[in-house]
N, C-alpha and C positions, 0 to 999 in steps of 0.2 A: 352709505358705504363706509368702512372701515379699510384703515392700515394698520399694517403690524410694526408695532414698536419695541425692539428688544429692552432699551433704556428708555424709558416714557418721559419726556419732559413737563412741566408746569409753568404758571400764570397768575398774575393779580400782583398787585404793589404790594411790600411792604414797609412798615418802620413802623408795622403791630403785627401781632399775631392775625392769619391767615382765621377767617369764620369758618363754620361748620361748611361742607359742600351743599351748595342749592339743590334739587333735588324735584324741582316744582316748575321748568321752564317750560313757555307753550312756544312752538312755533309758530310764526305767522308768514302773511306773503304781504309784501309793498312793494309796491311799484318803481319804479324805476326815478321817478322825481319825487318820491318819499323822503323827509328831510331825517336825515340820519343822524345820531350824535357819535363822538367819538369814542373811543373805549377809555375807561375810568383811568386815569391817573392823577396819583397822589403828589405831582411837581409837577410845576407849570412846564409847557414846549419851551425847549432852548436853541436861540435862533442859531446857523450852520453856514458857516462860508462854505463857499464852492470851490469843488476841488477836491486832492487829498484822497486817501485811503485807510480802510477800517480792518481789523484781520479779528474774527470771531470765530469762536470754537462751537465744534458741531461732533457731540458725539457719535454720532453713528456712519460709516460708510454706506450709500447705498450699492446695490449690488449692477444697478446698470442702472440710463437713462429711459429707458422704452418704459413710460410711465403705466401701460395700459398692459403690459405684461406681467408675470408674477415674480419677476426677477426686480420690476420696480416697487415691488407692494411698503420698503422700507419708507415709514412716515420723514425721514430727514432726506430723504431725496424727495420729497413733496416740498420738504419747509426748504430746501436752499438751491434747488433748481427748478421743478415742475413751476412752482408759484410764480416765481418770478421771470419768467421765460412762456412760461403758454399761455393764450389768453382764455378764458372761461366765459360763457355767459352769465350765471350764477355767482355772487362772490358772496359770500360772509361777514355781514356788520351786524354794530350793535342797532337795534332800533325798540323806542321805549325801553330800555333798559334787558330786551331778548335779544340776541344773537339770531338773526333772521338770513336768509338769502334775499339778495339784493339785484336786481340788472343792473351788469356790470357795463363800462361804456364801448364795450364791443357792440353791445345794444345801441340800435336807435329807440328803439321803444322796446316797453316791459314783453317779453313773449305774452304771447295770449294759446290757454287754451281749451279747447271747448270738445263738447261729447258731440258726436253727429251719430246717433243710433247706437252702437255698442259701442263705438271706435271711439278712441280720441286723438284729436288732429291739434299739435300744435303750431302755432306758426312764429319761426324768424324772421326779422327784419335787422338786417346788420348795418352798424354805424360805416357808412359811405367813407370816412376817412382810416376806417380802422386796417393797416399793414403789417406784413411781416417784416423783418429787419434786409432783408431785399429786394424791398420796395413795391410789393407784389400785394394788389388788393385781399385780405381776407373774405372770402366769399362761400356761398352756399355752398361750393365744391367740396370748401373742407370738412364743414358741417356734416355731411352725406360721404366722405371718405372717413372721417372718424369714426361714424355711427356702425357702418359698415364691417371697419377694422375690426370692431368689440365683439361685435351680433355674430358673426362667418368668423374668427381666428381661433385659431387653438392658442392655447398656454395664454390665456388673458385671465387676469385677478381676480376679476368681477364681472358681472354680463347683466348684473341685476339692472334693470330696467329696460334693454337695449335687445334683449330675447325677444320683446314684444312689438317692434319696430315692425310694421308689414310694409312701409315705404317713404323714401324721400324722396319732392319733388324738388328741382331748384328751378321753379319758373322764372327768376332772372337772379344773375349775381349777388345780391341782397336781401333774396327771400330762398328763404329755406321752409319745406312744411310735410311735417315728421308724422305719420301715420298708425299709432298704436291699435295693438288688434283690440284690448280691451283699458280700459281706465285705471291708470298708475298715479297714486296720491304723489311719490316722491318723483316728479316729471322732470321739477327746479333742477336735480344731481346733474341730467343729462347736460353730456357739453360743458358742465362744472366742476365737476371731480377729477375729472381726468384732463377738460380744458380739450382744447380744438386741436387738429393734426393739420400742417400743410401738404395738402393733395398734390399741388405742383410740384415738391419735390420730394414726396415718399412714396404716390401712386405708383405700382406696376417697379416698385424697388420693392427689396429686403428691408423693409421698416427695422424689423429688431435688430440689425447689423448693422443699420446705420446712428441709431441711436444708445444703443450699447453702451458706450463709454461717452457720450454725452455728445452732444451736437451744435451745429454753428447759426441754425437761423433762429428766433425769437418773435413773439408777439404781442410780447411784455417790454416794460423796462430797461432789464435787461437780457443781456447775452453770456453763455457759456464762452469764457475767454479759457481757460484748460481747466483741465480734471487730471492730476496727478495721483493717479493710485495710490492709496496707503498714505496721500500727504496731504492735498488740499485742493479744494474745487477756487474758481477767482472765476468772481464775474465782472463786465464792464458795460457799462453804457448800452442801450441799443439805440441809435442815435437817430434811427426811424419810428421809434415813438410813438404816437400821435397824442398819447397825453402826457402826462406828469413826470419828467425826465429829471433821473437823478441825480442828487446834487454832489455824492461821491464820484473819483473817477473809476474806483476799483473797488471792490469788496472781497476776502479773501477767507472761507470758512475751512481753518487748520483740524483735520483731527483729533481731537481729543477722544478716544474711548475710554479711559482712567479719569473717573473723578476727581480725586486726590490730583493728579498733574496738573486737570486743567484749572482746576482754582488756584495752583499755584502761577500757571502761567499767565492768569485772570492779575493776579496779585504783582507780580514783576512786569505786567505791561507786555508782555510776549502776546496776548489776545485782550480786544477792548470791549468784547460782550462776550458773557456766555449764557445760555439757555440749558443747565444742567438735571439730572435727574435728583429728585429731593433725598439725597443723601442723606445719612445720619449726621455726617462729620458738613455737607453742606449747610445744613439747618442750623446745626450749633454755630457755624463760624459768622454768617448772616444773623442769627439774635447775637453773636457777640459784636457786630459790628465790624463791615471791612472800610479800612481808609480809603477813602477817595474812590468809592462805588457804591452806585446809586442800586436799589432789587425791586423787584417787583414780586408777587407770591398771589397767586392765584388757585383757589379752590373750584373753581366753577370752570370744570374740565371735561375733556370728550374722554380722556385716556384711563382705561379702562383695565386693571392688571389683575386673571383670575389664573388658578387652577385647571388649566386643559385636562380632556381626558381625550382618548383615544376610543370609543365608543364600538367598536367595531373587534377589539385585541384585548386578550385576558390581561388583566382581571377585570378591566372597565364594561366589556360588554354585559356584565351584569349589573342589573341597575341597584339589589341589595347592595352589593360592594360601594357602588358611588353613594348611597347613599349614609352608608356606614363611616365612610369616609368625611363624608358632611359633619355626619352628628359627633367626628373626632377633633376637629379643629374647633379652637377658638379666637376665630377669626376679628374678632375686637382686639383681642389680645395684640393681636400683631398689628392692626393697625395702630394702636393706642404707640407700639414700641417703635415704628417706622415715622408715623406722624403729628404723632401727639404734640412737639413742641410747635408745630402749625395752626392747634384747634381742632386737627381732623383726627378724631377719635374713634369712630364709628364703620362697620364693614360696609362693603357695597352691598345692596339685596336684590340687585337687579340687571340685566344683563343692560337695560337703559342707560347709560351715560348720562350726566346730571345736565347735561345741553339739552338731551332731551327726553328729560327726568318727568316731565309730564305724561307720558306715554308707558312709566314705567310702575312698578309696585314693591312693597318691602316681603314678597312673598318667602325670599330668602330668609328671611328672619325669625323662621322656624327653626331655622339650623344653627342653636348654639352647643356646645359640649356637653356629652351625654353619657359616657361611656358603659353603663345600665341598656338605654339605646342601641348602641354597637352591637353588644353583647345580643341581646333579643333577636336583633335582624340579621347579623352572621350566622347565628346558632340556629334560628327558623330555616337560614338557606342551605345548610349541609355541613358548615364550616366547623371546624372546629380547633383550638389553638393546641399548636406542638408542644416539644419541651424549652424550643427556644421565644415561647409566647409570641409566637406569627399565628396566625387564623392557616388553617390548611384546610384542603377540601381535594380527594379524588388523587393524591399525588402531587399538587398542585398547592403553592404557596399564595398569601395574599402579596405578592413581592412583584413591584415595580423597579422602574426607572423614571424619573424625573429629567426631562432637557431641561438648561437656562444656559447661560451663555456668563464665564466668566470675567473677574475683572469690573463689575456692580456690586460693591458693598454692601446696598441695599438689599439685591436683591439674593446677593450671597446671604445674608441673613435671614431675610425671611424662606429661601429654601432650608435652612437650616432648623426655624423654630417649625416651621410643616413637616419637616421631619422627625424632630423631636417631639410633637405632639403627637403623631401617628404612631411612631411607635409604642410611646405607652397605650394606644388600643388597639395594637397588635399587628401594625400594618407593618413593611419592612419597603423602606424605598431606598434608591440611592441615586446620586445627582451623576449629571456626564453634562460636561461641557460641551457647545459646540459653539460653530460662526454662524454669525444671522444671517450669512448666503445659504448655507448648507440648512440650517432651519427652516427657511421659509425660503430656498427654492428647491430643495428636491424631500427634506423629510417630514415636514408637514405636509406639503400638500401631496405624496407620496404615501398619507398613514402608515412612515416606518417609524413611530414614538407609540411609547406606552401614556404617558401625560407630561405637560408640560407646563413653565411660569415663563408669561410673560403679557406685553400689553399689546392691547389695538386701541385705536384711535378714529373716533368717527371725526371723517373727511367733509359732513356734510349735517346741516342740522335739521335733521330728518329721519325718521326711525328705522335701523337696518337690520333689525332680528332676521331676518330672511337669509342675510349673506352670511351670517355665521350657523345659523341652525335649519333652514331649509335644504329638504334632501336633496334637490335640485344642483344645489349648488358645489354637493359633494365632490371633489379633483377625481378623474379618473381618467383611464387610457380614452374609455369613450368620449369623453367630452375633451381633449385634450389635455388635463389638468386642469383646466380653469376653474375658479372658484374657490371659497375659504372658507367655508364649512369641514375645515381641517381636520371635527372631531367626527367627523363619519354620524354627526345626527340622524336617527332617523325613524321619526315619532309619525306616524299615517295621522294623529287628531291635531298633529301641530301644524300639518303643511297647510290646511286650510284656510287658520287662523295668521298665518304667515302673509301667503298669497293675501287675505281681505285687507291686513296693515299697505302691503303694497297697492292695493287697486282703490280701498273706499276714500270716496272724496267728502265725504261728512266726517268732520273733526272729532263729535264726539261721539261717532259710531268709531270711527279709527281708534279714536283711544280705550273704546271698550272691550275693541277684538287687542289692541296690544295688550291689556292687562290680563285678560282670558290666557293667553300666550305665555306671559311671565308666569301665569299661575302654574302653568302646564310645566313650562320649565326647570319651573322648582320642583314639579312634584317626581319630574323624571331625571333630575340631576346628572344632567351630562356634560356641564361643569360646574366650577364653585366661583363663584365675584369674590374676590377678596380686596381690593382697595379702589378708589380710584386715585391717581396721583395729580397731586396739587401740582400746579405747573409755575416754574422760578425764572425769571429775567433778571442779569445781573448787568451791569455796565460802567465801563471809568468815566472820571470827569470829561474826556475826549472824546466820548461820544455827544453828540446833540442831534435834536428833531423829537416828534411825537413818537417814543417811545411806550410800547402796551405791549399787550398780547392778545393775542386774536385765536380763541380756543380749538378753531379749527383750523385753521390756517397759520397757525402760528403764531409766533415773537419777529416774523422778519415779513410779515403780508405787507405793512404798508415801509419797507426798507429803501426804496424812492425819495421819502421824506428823511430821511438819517442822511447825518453828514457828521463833521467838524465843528464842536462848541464852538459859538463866534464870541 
């Protein structure tokens, strides 16, 4: 499953340059008492008095807490409340050096799941001790009111997996056992991505009312202590636990959505960590070195920043144009200018994320600048350029609109060099700002954009071409909105090879229908990969604990263990 990230952040140490992006990762499944390593860091842990409070910058607002609706789909309401407040079965560690799904210790034992004739039955067993903040057993209830919520609600994100649910039993408190019509490779997401709901106190309420503006119980760490619109989420303690309980008493994530501010405020001590997007001017100030903060820089990223189209609305409904448009950019170019001082030189070719780049193909990388190319494939389709060198056709200009959302340096820039590259092959776009509520809660998933720049972020390491290009999944009145297949895909030879990624359980029959997939995708260009973004940790000497990044989960998954240099 994927979220939408207006500002994509980044991962990995630094105090060298960041390597080329992995590109080659397999997923695996381990067990629940599988011995896990921790994620790479370039400084030893530093140990943390107890106590005390931390104030870290988060650029992005999310638009509400109701994580399982499309008003929660903002990746930084995942990183700084979902995570740390829901509990999941599934969690995200490193194992042999993959980023694998793990049972988390909401589990008593690893789910098991098994085929019984067509169907697949998995079964829960939940850890006896594990509560919500109060005091209230976690139990099959909520497993079977979550599952529920997803399957039967309108206006939910994603539904990929949860469509196929034909029933849940809860033969006692502890066991939960989830009955799928047919066999779903990506089974682990469930109960993972989105994390468990308490049925005791959301059944037979206004779920999206009540969690809207963020909520008071927890089955994590910690608790939503307030959420100040426009200023700042504070979390504290949940002191019903049952594992690993914080060593901070407060945590306080400040808004930053200006780059530029928050490394200033990073610098003057106004915030002790940030997790920013790889700016031009961030990049240069980390290889110049900042006093007294430690960074981390990681290339081996789910966050994923292309070229949207609109697939459905002129000019994109024709696939000559998209393609035309392909063969106009040169997409090295820009990443060479946005990331080069990292090592990441190179465009994405795949709609795969390098987590899980094994699944994926450089099919893209037929698409470098051509403008001979252009020329042939406008002029085959009717097109022909005016006197202000636009492509016309029937009355009709090859002229768009581009969304992004202002106030990203970065990503002001690279709107700006897609722009200038199009135009010299004759395309004519122009940029409109909007807020990442209004994008991704009523105009993307509304199909009212012509194309758009920005990132998603797989939530899960596991391959989710389905939720972005499966017709299925397209938002509409009939299905409520649901769904994020935003650009109105919709290929009858892709949905097959979509559907087989989702059901087959042989690895490397899976990985030959994903790559068939990619193939198709490129060939039908109904968007363009243009980067993926390396993801940055930065933090003052007052910080201490196991400080990493966790590519899908964040720079703040294991935030439990953070505290106060001792």
């Amino acid at each position: 499953m994927q979220r939408s990230q207006v500002s994509p952040p980044t991962r990995r140490r630094l105090v060298h340059a960041a390597a080329a992006i992995i590109a080659t990762l397999a997923v695996v499944s381990v067990s629940a008492c599988s011995t896990t390593s921790a994620p790479p860091s370039d400084t030893p842990n530093t140990t943390v008095t107890e106590g005390g409070e931390l104030v870290i910058g988060a650029e992005q607002e999310p638009d509400c807490a109701d994580w399982i609706a499309t008003c929660g789909g903002s990746i930084w309401g995942t990183y700084v409340m979902q995570i740390p407040t829901m509990p999941a079965v599934f969690e995200t560690r490193l194992v042999d050096d993959v980023w694998s799904p793990v049972a988390s210790d909401l589990m008593s034992e690893e789910p098991e799941a098994v085929m019984q004739g067509e169907k697949q039955v998995i079964t829960y067993r939940l850890n006896p001790e594990a509560v919500w903040s109060d005091g209230t057993p976690i139990t099959s209830a909520d497993l079977s009111y979550t599952a529920l919520q997803i399957r039967d609600g309108d206006d939910i994100f994603d539904k990929t997996g949860y469509t196929g649910i034909e029933s849940i039993e809860t033969p006692d408190p502890q066991t939960a056992i989830v009955t799928l019509s047919g066999p779903y490779a990506g089974w682990r997401s469930l109960f993972s991505v989105y994390g468990v709901l308490p049925a005791h106190l959301l059944e037979g309420q206004d779920r999206a009312a009540i969690m809207k503006d963020g909520y008071d119980f927890s089955g994590g760490p910690w608790k939503i202590d307030s959420w100040n619109r426009g200023t700042s989420v504070t979390l504290v303690p949940n002191e019903n636990y049952w594992g690993e309980k914080p060593h901070l008493e407060k945590v306080t994530f400040m808004f930053l959505p200006d780059t530029a501010a928050a490394f200033q405020a990073l610098k003057s001590g106004q915030v002790d960590a940030l997790y920013p997007s790889a700016q031009l001017d961030a990049v240069k100030q980390i290889e110049a070195g900042l006093p007294g903060i430690s960074s981390a820089v990681d290339a081996r990223s789910g966050n994923l920043e292309a070229l949207w189209f609109n697939n459905s609305v002129a000019p994109f409904d024709s696939k000559a144009v998209r393609t035309a448009v392909a063969y106009s950019l040169d997409r090295d170019a820009i990443v060479k200018r946005l990331f080069g001082d990292l090592g990441v030189e190179s465009a994405q070719q795949s709609f795969n994320t390098p987590i899980v780049g094994a699944f994926g193909s450089d099919d893209f990388s037929v698409y470098t600048t051509d403008l001979d190319r252009v020329d042939e494939i406008m002029t085959a389709d009717g097109w022909k350029k005016n006197a202000d060198g636009v492509w016309a056709k029937g009355g009709e200009t090859a002229s768009f609109t581009l969304n992004t959302l202002a106030g990203n340096k970065r990503r002001d820039l690279t709107v700006q060099i897609i722009q200038s590259q199009l135009q010299g092959a004759g395309f004519e776009m122009d940029i409109k700002a909007v807020t990442p509520a209004d994008l991704f809660g009523t105009i993307a998933p509304q199909g009212d954009f012509q194309a758009g720049l920005w990132a998603i972020v797989d939530t899960f390491p596991d391959p989710t071409l389905s939720s972005s290009f499966g017709s299925a999944n397209i938002p509409s009145e009939a299905n409520g909105f649901s769904g994020i297949n935003f650009y109105r895909v919709d290929v009858p030879e892709l949905d097959p090879l979509l559907a087989e990624i989702d059901s087959e359980l042989d690895v490397d029959a899976r990985v030959a229908a994903s790559q068939e997939a990619d193939a198709i995708i490129a060939e039908e260009v109904p968007s363009i990969p243009i980067d993926t973004v390396p993801n940055v940790l930065l933090w003052s000497e007052k910080v201490g604990g196991p400080l990493s990044i966790n590519p899908v989960e964040g720079p703040f998954w294991n935030l439990a263990a953070w505290g106060l240099a001792g």
